[in-house]
Z-matrix of the N, CA and C atoms (Angstrom, degrees):
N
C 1 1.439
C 2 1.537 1 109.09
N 3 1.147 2 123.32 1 117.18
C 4 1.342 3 134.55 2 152.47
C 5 1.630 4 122.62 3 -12.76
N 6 1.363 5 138.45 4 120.11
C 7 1.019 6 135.70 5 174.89
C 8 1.600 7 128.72 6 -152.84
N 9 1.099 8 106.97 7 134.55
C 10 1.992 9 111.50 8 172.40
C 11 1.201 10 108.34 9 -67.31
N 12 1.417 11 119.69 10 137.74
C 13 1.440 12 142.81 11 151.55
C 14 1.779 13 106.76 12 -96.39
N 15 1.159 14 132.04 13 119.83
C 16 1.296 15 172.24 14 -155.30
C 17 1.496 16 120.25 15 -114.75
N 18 0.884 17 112.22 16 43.47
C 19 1.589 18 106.45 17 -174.10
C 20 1.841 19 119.13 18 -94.56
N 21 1.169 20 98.44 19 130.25
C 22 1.482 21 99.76 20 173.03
C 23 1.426 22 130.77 21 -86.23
N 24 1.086 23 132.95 22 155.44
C 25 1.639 24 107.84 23 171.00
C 26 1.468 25 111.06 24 -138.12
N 27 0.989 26 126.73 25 -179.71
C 28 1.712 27 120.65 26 173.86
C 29 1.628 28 87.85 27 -155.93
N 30 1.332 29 106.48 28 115.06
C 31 1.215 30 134.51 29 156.60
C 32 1.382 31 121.95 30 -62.16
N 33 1.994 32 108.63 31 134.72
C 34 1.562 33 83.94 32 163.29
C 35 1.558 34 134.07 33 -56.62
N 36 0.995 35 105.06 34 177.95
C 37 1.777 36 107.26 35 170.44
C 38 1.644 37 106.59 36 -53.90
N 39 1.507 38 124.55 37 113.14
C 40 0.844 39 131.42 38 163.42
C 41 1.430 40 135.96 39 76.02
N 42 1.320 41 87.66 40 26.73
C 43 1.502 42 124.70 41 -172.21
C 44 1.921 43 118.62 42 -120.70
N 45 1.374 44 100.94 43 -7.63
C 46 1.817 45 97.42 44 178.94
C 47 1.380 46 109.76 45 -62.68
N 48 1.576 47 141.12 46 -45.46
C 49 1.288 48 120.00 47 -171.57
C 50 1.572 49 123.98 48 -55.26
N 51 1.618 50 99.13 49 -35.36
C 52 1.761 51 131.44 50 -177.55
C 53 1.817 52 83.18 51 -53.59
N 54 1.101 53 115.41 52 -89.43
C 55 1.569 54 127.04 53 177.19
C 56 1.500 55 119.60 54 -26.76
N 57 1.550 56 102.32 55 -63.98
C 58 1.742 57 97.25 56 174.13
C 59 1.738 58 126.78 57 -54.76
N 60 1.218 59 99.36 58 -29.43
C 61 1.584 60 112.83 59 -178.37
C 62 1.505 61 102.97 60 -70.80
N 63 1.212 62 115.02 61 -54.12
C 64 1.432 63 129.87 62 168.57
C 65 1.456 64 128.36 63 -33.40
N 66 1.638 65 100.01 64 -47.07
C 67 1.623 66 120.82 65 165.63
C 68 1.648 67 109.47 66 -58.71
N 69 1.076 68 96.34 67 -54.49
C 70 1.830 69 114.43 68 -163.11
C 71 1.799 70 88.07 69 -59.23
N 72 1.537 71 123.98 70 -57.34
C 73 1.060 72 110.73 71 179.48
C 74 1.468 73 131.30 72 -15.01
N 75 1.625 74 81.48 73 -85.69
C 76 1.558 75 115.23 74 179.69
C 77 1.822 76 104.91 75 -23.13
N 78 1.676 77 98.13 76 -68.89
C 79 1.509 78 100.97 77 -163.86
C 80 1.180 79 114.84 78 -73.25
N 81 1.596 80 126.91 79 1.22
C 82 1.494 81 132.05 80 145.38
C 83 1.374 82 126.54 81 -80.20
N 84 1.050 83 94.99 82 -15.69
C 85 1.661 84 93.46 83 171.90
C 86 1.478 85 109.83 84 -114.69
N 87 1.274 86 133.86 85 -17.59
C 88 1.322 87 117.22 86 -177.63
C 89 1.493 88 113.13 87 -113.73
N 90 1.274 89 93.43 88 -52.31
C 91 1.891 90 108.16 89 154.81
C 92 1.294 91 135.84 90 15.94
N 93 1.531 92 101.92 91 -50.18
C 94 1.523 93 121.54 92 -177.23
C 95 1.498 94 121.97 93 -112.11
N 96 1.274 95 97.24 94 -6.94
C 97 1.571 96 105.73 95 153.78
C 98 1.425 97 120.10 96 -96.16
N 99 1.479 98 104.10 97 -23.90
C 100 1.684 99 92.28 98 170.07
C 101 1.861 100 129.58 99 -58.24
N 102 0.973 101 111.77 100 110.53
C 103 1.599 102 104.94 101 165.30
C 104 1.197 103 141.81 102 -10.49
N 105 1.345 104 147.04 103 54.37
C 106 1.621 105 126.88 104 -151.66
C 107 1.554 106 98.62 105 119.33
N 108 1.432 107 123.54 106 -24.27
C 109 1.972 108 99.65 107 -154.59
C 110 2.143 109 82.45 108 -93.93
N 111 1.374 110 91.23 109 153.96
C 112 1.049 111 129.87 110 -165.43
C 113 1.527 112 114.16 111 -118.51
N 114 1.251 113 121.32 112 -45.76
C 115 1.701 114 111.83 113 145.56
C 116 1.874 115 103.91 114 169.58
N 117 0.722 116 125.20 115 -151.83
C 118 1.373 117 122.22 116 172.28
C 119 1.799 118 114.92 117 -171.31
N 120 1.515 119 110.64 118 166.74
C 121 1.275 120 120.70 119 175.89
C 122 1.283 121 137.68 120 -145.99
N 123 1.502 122 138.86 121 106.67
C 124 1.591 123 128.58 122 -135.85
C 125 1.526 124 82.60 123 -106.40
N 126 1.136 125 129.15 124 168.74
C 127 1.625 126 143.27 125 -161.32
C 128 1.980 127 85.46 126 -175.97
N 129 1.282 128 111.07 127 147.75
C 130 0.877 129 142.03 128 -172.38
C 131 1.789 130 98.35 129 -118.39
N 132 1.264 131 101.60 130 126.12
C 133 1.280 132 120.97 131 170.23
C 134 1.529 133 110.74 132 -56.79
N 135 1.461 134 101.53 133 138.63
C 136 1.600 135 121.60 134 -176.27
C 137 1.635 136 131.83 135 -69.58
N 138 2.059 137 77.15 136 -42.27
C 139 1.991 138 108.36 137 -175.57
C 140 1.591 139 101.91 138 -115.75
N 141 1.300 140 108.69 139 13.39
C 142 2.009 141 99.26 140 155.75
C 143 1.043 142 101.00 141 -164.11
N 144 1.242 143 94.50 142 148.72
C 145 1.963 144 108.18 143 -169.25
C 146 1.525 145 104.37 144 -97.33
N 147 1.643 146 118.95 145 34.77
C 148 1.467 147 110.69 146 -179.93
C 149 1.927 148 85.06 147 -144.99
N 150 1.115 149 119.77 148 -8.41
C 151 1.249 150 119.28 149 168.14
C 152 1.496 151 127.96 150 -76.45
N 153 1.412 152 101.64 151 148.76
C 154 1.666 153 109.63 152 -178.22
C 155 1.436 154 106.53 153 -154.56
N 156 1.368 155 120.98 154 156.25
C 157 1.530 156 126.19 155 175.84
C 158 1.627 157 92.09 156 -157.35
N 159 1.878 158 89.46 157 133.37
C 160 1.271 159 114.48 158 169.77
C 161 1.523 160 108.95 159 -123.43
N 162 1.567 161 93.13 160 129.49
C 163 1.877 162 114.70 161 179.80
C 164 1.363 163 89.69 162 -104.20
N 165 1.663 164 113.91 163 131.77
C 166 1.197 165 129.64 164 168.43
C 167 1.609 166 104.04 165 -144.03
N 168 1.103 167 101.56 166 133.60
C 169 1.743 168 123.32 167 -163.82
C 170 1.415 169 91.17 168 -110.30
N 171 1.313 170 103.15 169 125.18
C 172 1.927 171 130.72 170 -170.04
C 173 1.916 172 94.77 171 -134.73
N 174 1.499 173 86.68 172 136.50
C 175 1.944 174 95.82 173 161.48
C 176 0.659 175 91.06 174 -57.61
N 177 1.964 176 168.19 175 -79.41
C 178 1.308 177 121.22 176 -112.34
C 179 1.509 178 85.03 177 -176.89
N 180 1.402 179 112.83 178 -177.69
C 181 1.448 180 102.62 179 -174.47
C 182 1.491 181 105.32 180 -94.08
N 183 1.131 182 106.85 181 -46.76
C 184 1.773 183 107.35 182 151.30
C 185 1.371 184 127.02 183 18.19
N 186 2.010 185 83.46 184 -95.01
C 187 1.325 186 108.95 185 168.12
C 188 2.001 187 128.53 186 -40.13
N 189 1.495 188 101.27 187 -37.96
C 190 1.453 189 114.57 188 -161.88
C 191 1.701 190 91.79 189 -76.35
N 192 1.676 191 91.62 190 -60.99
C 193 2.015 192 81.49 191 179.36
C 194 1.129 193 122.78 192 -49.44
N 195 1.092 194 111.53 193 -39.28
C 196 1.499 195 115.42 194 -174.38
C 197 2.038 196 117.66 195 -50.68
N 198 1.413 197 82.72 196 -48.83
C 199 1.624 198 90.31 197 -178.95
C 200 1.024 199 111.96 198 -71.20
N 201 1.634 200 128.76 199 -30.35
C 202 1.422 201 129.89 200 -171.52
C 203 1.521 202 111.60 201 -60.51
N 204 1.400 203 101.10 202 -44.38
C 205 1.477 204 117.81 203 -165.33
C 206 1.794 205 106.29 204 -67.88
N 207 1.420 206 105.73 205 -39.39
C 208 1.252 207 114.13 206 -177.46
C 209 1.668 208 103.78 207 -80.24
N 210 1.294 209 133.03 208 -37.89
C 211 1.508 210 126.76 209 172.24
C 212 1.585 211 96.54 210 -55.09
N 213 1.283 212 129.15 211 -57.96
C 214 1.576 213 130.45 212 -153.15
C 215 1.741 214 93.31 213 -78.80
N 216 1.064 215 153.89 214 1.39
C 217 1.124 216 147.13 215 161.66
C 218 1.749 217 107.49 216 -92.64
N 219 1.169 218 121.32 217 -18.42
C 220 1.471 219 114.07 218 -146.79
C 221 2.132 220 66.78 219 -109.77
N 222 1.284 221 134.00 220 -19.15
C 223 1.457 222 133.26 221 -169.27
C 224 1.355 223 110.62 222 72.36
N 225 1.540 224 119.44 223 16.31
C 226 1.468 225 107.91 224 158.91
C 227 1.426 226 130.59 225 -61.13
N 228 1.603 227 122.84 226 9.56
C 229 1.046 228 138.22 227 170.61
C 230 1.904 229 136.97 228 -89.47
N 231 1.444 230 87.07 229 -38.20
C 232 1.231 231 142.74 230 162.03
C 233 1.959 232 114.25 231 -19.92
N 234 1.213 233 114.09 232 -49.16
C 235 1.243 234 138.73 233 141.83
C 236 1.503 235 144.35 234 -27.95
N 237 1.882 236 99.42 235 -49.43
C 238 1.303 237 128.59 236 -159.97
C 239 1.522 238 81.40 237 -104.30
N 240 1.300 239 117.99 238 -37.83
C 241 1.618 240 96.20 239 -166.81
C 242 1.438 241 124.60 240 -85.54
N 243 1.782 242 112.33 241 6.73
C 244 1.216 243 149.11 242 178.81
C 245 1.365 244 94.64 243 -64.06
N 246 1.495 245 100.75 244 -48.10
C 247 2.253 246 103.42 245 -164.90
C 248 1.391 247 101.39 246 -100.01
N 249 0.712 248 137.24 247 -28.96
C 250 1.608 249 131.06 248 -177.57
C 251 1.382 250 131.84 249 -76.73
N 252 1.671 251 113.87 250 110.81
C 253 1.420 252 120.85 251 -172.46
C 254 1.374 253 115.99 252 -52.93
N 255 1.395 254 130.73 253 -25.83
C 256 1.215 255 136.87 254 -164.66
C 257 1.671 256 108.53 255 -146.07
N 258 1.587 257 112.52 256 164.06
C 259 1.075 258 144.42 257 176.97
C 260 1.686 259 91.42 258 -54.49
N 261 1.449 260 136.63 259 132.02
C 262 1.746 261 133.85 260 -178.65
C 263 1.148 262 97.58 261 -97.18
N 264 1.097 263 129.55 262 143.25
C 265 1.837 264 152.23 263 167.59
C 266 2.036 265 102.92 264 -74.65
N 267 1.193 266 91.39 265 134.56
C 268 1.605 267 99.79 266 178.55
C 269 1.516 268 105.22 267 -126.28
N 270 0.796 269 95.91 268 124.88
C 271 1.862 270 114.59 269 174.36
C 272 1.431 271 129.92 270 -110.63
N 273 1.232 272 122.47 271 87.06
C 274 1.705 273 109.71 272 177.28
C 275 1.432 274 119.42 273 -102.17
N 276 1.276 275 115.12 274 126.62
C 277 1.160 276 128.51 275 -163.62
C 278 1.890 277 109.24 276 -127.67
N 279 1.341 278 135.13 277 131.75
C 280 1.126 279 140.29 278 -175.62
C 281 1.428 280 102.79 279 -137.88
């Protein structure tokens, strides 16, 4: 079954574009080798100027863990956790 990944992020202070660009990278460059991912979209928070949320649409949840686990071993993540003030919230929703 088809499903959104939901993730929030909180950027350091003055650091979300550095970060959002960073995101957008990733899912252009790795994105399409992942198994299952389907594409994604970062939006910048409305009510904080260090906020961001990326919706990325995965076949299945399966599929999404699967890739996550395999990006965060290979440290293509590694980067993102350079800019981010806090621990990111994950949401899957179908």
């Amino acid at each position: 079954m088809p499903i959104k990944a939901v993730i929030e992020f909180q950027a350091r202070p003055g650091q979300r574009e550095e970060l959002r660009s960073m995101l957008r990278g990733i899912s252009a460059t790795h994105g399409p080798t992942a198994p299952g991912f389907l594409g994604s979209t970062v939006y910048a928070t409305v009510d904080d100027e260090d906020g961001l949320v990326e919706i990325a649409d995965w076949e299945s949840v399966e599929a999404q863990g699967e890739a996550v686990q395999a990006a965060m071993a290979a440290g293509i993540y590694a980067p993102v956790l350079e800019l981010v003030a806090a621990p990111f919230r994950v949401t899957r929703i179908g």
